[in-house]
BADRENDREN-578540 format. One line per 5 residues: number of its first residue (from 1); their letters; for each residue x, y, z of C-alpha. Coordinates in nm, 2 decimals, padded with zeros to 4 digits, always signed. Layout:
NUM = a = X/Y/Z; ...;
END
This chain:
1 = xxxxx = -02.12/+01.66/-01.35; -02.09/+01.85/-01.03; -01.81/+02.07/-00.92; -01.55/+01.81/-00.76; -01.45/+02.00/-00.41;
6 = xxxxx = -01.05/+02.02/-00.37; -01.06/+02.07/-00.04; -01.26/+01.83/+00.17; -01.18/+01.49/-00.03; -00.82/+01.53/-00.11;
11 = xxxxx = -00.67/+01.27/+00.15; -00.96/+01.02/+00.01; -00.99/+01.05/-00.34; -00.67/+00.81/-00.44; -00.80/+00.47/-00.32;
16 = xxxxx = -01.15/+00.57/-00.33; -01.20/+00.57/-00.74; -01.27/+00.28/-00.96; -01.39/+00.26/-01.31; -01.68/+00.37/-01.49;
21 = xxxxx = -01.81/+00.07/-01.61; -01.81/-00.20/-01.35; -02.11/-00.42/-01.32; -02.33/-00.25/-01.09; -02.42/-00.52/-00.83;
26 = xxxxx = -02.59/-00.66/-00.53; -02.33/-00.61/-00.22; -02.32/-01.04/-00.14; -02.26/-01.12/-00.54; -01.86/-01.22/-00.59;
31 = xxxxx = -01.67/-00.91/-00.61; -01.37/-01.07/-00.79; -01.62/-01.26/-01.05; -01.81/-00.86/-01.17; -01.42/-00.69/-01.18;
36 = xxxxx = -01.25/-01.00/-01.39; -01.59/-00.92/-01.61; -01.51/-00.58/-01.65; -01.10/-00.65/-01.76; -01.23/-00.88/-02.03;
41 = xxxxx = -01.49/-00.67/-02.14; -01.26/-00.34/-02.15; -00.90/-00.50/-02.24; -00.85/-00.23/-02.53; -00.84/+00.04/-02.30;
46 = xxxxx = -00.65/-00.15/-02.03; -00.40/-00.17/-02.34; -00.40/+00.15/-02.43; -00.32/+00.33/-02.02; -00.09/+00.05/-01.99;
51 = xxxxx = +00.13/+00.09/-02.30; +00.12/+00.46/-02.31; +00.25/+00.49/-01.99; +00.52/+00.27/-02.03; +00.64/+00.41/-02.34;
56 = xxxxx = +00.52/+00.74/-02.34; +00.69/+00.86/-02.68; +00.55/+00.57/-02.89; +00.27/+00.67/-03.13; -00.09/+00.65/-03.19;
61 = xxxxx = -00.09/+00.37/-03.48; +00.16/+00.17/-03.28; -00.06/+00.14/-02.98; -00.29/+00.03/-03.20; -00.11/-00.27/-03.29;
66 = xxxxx = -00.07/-00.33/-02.94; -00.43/-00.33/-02.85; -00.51/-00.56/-03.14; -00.25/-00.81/-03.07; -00.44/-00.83/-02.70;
71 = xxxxx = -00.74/-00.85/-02.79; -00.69/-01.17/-02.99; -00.47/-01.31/-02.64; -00.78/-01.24/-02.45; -00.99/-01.37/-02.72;
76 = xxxxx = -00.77/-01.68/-02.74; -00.77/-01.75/-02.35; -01.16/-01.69/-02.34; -01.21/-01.99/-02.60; -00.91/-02.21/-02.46;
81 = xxxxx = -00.85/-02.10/-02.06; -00.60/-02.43/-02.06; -00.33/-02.24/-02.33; -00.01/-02.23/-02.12; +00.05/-01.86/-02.22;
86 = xxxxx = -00.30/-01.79/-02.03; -00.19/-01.85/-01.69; +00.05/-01.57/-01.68; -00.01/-01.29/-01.49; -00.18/-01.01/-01.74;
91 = xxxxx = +00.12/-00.77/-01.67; +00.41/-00.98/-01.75; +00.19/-01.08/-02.11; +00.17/-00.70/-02.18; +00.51/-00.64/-02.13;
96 = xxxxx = +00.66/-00.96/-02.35; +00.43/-00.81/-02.59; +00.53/-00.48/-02.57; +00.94/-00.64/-02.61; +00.81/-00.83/-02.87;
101 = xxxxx = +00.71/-00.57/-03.08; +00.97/-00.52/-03.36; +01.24/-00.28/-03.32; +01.01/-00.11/-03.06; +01.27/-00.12/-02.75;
106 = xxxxx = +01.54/+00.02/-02.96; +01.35/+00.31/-03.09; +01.23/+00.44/-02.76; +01.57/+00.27/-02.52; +01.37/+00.03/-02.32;
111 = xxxxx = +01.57/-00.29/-02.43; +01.75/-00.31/-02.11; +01.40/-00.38/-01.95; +01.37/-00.62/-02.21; +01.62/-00.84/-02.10;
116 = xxxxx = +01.53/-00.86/-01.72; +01.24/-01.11/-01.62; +00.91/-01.10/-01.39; +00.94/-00.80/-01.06; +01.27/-00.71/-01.21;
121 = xxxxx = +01.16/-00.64/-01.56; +00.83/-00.45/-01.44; +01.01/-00.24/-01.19; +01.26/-00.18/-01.50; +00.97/-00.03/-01.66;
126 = xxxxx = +00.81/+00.17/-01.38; +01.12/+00.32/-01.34; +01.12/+00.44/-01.74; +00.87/+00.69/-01.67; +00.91/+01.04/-01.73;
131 = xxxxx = +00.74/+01.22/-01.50; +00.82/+01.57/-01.70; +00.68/+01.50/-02.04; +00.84/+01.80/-02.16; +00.94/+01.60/-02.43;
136 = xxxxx = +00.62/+01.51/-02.52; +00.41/+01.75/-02.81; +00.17/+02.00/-02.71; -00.20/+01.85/-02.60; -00.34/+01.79/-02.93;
141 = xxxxx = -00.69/+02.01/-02.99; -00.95/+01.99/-03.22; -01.20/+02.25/-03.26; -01.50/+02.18/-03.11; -01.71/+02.14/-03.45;
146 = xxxxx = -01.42/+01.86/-03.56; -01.44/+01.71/-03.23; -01.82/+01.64/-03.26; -01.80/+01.52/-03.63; -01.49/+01.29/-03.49;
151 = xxxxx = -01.74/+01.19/-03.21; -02.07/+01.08/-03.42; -01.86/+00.95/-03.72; -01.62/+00.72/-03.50; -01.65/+00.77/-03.13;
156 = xxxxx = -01.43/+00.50/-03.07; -01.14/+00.62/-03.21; -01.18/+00.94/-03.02; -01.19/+00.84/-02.70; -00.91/+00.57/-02.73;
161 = xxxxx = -00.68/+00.86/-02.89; -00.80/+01.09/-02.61; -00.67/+00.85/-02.33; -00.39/+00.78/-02.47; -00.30/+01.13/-02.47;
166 = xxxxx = -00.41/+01.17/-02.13; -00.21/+00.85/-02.02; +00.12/+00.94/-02.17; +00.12/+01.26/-01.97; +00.04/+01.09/-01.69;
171 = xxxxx = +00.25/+00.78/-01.63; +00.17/+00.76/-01.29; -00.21/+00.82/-01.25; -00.41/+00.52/-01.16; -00.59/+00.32/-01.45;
176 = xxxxx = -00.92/+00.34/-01.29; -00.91/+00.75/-01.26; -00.80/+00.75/-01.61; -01.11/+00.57/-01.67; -01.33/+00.80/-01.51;
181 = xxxxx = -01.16/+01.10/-01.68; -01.25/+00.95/-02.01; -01.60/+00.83/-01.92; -01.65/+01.24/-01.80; -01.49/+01.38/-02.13;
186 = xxxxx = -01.73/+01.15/-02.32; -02.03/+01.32/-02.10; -01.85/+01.66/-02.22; -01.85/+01.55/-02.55; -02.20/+01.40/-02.57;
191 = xxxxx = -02.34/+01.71/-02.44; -02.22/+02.00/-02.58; -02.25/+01.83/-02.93; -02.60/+01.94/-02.89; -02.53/+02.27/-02.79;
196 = xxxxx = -02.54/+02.55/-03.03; -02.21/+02.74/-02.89; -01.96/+02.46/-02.85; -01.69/+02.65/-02.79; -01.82/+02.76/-02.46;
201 = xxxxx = -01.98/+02.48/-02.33; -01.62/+02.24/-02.38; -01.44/+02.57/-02.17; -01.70/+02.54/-01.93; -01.69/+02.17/-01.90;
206 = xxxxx = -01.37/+02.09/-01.91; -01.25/+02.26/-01.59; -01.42/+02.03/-01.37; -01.29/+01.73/-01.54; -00.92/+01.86/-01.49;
211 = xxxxx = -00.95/+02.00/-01.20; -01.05/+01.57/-01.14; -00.76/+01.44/-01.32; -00.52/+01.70/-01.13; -00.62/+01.63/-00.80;
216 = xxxxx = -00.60/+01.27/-00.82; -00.27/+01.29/-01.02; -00.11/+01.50/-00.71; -00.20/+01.27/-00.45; -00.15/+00.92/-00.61;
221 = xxxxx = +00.23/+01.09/-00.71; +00.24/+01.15/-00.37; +00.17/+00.83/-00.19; +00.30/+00.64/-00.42; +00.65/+00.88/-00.36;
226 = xxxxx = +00.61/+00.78/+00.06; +00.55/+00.41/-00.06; +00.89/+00.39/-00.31; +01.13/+00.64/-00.06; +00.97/+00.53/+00.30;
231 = xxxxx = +00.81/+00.16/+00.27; +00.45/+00.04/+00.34; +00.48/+00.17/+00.72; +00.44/+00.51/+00.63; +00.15/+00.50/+00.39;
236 = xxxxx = -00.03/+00.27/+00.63; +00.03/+00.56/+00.91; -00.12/+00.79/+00.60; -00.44/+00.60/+00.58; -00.51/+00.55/+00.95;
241 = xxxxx = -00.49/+00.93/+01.02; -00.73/+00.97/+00.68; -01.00/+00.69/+00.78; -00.95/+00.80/+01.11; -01.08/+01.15/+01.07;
246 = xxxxx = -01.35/+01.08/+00.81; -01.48/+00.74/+00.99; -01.45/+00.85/+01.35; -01.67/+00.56/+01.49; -01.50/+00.26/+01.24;
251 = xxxxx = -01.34/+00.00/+01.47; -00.97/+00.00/+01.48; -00.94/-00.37/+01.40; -01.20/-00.30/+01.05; -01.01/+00.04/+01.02;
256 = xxxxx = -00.65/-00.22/+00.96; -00.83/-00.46/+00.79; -00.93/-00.16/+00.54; -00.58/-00.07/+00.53; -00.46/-00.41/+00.43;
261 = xxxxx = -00.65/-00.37/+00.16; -00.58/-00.04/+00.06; -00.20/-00.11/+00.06; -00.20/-00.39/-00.16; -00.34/-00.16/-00.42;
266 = xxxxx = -00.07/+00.05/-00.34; +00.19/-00.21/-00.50; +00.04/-00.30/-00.77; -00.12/+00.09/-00.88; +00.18/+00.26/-00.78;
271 = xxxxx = +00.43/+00.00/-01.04; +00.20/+00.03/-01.30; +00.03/-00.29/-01.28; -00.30/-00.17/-01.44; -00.48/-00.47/-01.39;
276 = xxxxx = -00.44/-00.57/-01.05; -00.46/-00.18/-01.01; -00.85/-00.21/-01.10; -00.91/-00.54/-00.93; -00.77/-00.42/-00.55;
281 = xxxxx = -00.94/-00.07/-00.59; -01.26/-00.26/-00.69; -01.22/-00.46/-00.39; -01.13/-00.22/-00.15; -01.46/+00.01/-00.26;
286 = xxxxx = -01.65/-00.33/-00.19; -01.47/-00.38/+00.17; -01.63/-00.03/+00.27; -01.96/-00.04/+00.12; -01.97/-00.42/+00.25;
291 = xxxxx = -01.92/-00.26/+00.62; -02.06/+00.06/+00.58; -02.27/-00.01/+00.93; -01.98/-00.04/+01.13; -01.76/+00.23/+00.92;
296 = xxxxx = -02.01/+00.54/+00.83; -02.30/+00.65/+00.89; -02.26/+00.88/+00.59; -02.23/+00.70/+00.30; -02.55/+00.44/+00.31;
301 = xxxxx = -02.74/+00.63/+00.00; -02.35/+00.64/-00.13; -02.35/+00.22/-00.16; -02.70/+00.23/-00.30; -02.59/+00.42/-00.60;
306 = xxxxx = -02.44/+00.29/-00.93; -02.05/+00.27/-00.98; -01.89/+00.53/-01.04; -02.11/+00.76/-00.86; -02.05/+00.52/-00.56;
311 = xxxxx = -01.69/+00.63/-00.53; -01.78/+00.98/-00.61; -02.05/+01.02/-00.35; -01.83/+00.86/-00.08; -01.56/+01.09/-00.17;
316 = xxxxx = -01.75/+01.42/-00.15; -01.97/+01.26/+00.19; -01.93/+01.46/+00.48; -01.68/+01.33/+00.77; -01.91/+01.09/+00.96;
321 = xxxxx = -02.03/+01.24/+01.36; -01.77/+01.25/+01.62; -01.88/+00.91/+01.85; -02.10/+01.10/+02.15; -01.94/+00.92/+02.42;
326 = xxxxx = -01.56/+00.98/+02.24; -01.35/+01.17/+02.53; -01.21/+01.48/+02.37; -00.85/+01.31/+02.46; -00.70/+00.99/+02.53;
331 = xxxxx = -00.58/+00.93/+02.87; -00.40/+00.58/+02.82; -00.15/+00.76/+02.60; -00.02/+01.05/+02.84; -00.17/+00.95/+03.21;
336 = xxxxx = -00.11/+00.53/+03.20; +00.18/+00.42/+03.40; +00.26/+00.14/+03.17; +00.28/+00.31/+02.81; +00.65/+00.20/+02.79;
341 = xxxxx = +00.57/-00.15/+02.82; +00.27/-00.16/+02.58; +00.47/+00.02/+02.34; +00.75/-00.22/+02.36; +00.60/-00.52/+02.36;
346 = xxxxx = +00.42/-00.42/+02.01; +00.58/-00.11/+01.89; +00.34/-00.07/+01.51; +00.03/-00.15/+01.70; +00.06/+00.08/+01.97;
351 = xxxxx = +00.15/+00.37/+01.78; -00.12/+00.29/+01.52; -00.37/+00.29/+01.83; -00.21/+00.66/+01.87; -00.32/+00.75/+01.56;
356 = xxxxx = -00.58/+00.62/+01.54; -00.72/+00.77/+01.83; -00.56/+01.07/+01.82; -00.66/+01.16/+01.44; -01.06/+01.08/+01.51;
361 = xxxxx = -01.06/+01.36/+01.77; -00.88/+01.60/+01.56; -01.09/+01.60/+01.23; -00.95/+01.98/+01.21; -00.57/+01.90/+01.17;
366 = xxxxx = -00.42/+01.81/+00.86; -00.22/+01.48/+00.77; +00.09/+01.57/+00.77; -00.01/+01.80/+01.08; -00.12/+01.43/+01.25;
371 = xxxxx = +00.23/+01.23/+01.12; +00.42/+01.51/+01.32; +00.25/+01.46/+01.59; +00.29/+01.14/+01.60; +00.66/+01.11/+01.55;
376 = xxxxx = +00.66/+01.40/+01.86; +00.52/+01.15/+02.09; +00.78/+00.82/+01.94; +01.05/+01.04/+01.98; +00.95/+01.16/+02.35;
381 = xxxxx = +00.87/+00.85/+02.44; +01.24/+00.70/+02.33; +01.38/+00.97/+02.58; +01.12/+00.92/+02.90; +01.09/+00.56/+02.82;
386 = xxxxx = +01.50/+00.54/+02.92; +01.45/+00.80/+03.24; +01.40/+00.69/+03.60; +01.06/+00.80/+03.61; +00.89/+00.74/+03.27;
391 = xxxxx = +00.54/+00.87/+03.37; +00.66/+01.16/+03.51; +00.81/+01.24/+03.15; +00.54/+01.18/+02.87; +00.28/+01.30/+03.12;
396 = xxxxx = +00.32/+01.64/+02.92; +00.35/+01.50/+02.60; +00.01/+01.68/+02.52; +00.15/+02.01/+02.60; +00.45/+01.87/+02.28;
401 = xxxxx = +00.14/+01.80/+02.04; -00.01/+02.19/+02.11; +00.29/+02.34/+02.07; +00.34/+02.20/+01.75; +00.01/+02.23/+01.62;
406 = xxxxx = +00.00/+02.61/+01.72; +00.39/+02.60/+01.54; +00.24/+02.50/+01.22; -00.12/+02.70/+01.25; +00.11/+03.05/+01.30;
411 = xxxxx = +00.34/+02.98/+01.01; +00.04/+02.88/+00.79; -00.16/+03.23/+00.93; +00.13/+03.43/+00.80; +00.19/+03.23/+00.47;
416 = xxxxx = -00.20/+03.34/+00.44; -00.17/+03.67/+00.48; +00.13/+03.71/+00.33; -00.15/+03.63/+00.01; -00.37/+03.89/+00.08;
421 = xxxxx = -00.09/+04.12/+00.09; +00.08/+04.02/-00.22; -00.24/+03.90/-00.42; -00.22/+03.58/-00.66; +00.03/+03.76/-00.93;
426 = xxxxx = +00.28/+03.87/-00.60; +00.27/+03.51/-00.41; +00.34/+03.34/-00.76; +00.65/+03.54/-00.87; +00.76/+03.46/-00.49;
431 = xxxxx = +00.72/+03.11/-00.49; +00.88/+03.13/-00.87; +01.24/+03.28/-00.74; +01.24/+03.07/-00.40; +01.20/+02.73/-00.55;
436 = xxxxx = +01.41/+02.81/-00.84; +01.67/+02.92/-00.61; +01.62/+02.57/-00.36; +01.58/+02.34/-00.68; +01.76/+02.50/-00.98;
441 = xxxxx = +01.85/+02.17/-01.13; +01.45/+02.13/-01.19; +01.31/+02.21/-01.56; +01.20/+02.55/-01.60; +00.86/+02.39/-01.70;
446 = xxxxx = +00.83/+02.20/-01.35; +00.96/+02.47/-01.15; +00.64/+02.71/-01.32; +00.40/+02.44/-01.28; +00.53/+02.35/-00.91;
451 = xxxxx = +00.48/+02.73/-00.85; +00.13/+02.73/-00.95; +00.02/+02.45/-00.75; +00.16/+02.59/-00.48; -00.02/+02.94/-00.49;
456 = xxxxx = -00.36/+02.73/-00.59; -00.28/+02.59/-00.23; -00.35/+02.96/-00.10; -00.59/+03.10/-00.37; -00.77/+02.79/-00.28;
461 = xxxxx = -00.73/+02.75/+00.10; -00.68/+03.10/+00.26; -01.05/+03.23/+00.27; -01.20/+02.88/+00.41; -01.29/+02.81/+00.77;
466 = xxxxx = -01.06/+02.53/+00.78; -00.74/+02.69/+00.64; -00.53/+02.52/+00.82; -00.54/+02.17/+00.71; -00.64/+02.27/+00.38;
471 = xxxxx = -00.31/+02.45/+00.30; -00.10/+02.21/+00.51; -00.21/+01.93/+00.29; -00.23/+02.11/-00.05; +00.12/+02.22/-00.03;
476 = xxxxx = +00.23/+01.86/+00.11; +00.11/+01.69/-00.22; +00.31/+02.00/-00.36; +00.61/+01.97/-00.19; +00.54/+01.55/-00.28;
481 = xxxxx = +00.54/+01.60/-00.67; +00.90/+01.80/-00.62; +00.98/+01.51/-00.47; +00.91/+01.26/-00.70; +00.77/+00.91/-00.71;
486 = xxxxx = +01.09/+00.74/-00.81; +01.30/+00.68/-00.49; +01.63/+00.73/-00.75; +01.54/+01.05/-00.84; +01.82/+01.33/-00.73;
491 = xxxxx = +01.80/+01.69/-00.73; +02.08/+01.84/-00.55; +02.23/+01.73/-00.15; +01.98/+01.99/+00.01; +01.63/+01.87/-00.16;
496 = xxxxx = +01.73/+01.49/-00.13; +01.73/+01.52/+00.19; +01.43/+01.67/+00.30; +01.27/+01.42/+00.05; +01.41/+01.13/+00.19;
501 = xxxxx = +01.48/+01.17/+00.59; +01.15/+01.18/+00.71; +00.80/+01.22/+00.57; +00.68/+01.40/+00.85; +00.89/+01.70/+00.88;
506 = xxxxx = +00.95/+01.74/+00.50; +00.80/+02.08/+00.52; +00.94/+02.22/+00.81; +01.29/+02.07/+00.65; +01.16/+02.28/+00.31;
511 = xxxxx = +01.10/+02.57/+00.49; +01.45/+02.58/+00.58; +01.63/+02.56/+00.23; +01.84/+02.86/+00.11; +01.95/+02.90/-00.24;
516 = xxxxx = +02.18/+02.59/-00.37; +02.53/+02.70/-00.37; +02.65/+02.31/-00.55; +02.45/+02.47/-00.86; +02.70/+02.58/-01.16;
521 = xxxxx = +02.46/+02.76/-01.35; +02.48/+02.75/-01.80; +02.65/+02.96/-02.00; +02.47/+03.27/-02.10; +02.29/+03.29/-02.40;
526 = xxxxx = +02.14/+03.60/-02.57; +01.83/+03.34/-02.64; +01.76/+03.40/-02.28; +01.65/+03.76/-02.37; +01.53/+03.72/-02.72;
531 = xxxxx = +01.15/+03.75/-02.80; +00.93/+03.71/-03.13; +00.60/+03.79/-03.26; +00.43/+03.51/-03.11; +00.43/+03.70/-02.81;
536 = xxxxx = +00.12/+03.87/-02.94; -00.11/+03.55/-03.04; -00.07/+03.39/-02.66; -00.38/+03.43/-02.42; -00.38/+03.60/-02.17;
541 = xxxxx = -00.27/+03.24/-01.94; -00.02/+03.14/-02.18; +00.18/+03.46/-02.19; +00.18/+03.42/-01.78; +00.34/+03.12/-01.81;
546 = xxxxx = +00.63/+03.26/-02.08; +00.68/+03.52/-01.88; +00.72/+03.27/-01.55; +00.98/+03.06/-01.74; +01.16/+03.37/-01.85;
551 = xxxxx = +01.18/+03.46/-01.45; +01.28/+03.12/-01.38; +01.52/+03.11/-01.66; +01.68/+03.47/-01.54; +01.72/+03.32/-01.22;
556 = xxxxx = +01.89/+02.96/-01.29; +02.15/+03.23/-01.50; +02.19/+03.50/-01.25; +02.05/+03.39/-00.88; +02.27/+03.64/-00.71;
561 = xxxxx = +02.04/+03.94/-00.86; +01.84/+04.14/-00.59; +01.45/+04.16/-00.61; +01.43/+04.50/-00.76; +01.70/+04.39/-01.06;
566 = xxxxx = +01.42/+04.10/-01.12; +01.14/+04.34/-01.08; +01.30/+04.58/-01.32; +01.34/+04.28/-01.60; +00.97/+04.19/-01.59;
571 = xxxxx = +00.88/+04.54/-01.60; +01.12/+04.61/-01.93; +00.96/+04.27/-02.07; +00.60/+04.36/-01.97; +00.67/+04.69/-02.20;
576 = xxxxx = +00.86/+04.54/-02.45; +00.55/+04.31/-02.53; +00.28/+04.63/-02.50; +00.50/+04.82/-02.76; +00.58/+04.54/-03.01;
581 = xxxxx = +00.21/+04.41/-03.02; +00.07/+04.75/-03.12; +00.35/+04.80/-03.37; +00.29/+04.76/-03.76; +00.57/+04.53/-03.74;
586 = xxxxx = +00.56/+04.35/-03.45; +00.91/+04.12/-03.51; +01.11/+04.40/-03.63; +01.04/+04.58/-03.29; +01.11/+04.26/-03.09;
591 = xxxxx = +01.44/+04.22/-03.24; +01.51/+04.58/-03.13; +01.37/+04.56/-02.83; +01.52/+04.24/-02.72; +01.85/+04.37/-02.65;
596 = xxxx = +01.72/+04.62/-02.40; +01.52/+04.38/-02.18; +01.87/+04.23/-01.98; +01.99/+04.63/-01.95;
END
């Protein structure tokens, strides 16, 4: 499997995936007929996403009970499609199932969803997730030579246990993603059963695969956050910017039929529905490869090829050629003298036309970059549109856009070389402090992870030609997952409302965020400061990360301390851990040592 790029596909790769094992078939054959064929044929797994996202802590062996009590209601329905209970909608049957099974909804305090009924009852349960799976065991690992045996003696099982795993910790990636996560890790698995160093070859492997199941989780939790907190107008302004930019020549009456489509996936991925999750993305893959002639020039040999490398190929295709007789700007917008009454007399098609428009000649900006713009040019246009001489007003609207293009290409410049200057190590223990000063409320496990992503935004971004929109959108999806998906979730009066006011400035609004002064932080406990032998058998990357939470923890308990008092507590724990490892007792000198590190 090739190296997935981060960079060029990452406003494409939500609505573009779909599973592994769809029939492979001729572009006129009945797209609903080879998808429905596919949920019958791979009902256990369906089972398994499904109920292990909705109730994340239940087990391995009770899943399976699940999964067998489906498989006989798809076997009934197959031999009897008449049965009343086959004509509800394959969500609703999971989740009576799932309330049906005994003392079940008591043991894991879902019976309140229990008790509601149709959209109420699966909202109930969408909103049950836990997007911090703290709770959750560590990611169970077998050694390699176990995880081959496991593999030739019962490959089923092994698979099924690995996506359930997989599933539980992510409740809000898309079923068809999962699929193709599992479908890669089998390719792992197959492969390096047959190589003579293991070990190596599952390292090696791997990193692609969840460098995969990262990206995609990052931007599905993010537009599904702008569907839930801002409606369907705002990812539909999301998607024309993206098709705009990668299909430059697509018509803009096929680029809103595409986006019809692609929003309807949106409600039923985004809740949950796993099933009419996989039929609308399998549909909305067909809808492009179906007009590839009038959409891309790029992705011909893309349709040719089986599913999933379909999805894959178009993913990783190159934006299509700028149309040669496309003007590098479009008058009607800025020079017309009747923009006020075209936008008034159809306000959501006319500034769709803007974006539309403007986004296919500025394959260079980023999508957020775009949705500023945008709301630049509705908000000017509310002031000139109500002066004496309108044209005369947003006839320099394109000197706004610049100005805040070059606003957000400085601040990105310095943010880059701000990197350079610090190195990975510096940035990260930056980003550590300022969001755990912004968002102290926030686990000390998401704050860590939330700082990583955000440095793998520069690490990743800072050396490429397009930096810009690279690092503008990686640290949007960031900025997305603090969010949230659930449109209930609170963090404290200052966050909220950058999350909630308006999707297009939520990073300028970040950017602006001192520390939280509401936060009462907890009592302080020696814990804080006391360390054990197990210090010693972390890896090199896990002792990063205790030594992250450790700086987040310090600063949730003391946020008034200066950098240098910080600075001065990593060093004495840095020390602490180099003495106590090479000692012949390594606890005993801990527990002395331990004391000294708050000093």
């Amino acid at each position: 499997m090739k190296q997935l790029k981060l960079t060029g596909f990452i406003f494409l790769l939500c609505f573009l995936t779909e599973s592994l094992t769809l029939p492979t078939q001729p572009q006129d054959v009945d797209n609903f007929n080879s998808t429905q064929k596919f949920i019958e044929e791979n009902v256990e797994y369906i089972t398994i996403i499904a109920f292990a996202q909705y109730v994340q802590e239940a087990t391995f062996e009770e899943m399976e009970k699940l999964v067998k009590d489906m498989v006989d209601y798809k076997d009934r329905c197959m031999a009897d499609k008449t049965l009343p209970e086959c004509s509800k909608l394959p969500n609703n049957v999971l989740q009576e199932k799932i309330c049906a099974m005994e003392g079940l909804p008591q043991k894991y305090n879902f019976s309140h969803c229990c008790s509601e009924v149709d959209d109420e009852r699966r909202l109930c349960f969408f909103y049950n997730k836990k997007a911090d799976v703290g709770f959750l065991p560590p990611f169970p690992t077998l050694d390699p030579e176990e995880k081959c045996q496991s593999y030739k003696s019962n490959r089923e099982s092994l698979l099924n246990n690995f996506l359930y795993e997989v599933a539980r910790r992510n409740p809000f990636v898309f079923a068809p993603t999962l699929l193709i996560v599992a479908a890669h890790f089998e390719e792992v698995a197959k492969s390096c059963c047959e190589e003579q160093n293991k070990v190596n070859c599952f390292q090696t492997r791997a990193i692609p695969v969840i460098q995969y199941l990262k990206a995609f989780s990052s931007y599905q939790k993010h537009v599904c956050g702008a569907l839930l907190k801002f409606g369907t107008k705002v990812v539909h302004f999301i998607y024309i910017a993206v098709l705009s930019q990668k299909f430059p020549k697509i018509e803009f009456k096929e680029l809103i039929s595409l986006i019809e489509d692609i929003s309807s996936n949106y409600d039923g991925c985004c809740e949950g529905d796993v099933v009419q999750c996989i039929r609308d993305t399998s549909k909305v893959m067909n809808h492009i490869c179906s007009k590839q002639d009038s959409i891309s020039s790029k992705i011909k040999e893309c349709c040719e090829k089986k599913i999933p490398e379909r999805g894959q190929c178009i993913i990783n295709s190159n934006k299509d050629d700028r149309p040669k007789d496309l003007s590098l700007r479009e008058a009607k917008f800025t020079d017309s003298e009747n923009v006020c009454q075209e936008r008034d007399a159809d306000p959501d098609t006319f500034f769709a036309k803007f974006t539309f428009e403007y986004s296919r000649r500025h394959p260079d900006l980023s999508i957020p970059g775009l949705l500023r713009i945008v709301q630049i040019y509705k908000d000017l246009l509310r002031n000139c549109c109500n002066t004496e001489n309108p044209p005369g007003c947003y006839r320099y609207a394109e000197d706004k856009f610049n100005e805040t293009t070059e606003k957000s290409l400085k601040m990105i410049q310095q943010e880059c070389k701000h990197f350079q200057n610090l190195g990975k190590d510096g940035l990260t223990y930056q980003y550590l402090i300022r969001l755990t000063k912004i968002a102290p409320q926030l686990s000390s496990e998401e704050l860590v992870s939330l700082g990583e992503k955000m440095v793998t935004a520069f690490t990743t971004c800072c050396t490429l030609s397009e930096e810009f929109a690279c690092v503008d959108n990686l640290v949007d999806l960031v900025l997305g997952e603090l969010c949230g998906v659930n449109e209930n979730r609170t963090i404290n009066p200052a966050v909220d409302h950058c999350c909630k006011t308006n999707f297009a400035f939520r990073r300028p609004c970040f950017e602006s965020l001192k520390a939280d002064k509401t936060y009462v932080p907890p009592p302080f406990s020696q814990d804080l400061f006391t360390f054990h032998a197990d210090m010693c058998q972390s890896q090199n990357e896990e002792l990063q990360r205790k030594t992250d939470r450790f700086l987040v923890n310090v600063v949730k308990l003391k946020h008034e301390l200066t950098d240098e008092e910080l600075q001065s507590l990593l060093t004495n724990l840095t020390n602490a851990v180099e003495k106590c490892c090479k000692a012949e007792s390594p606890e005993v000198c801990f527990n002395e040592e331990s004391p000294k590190i708050g000093n």
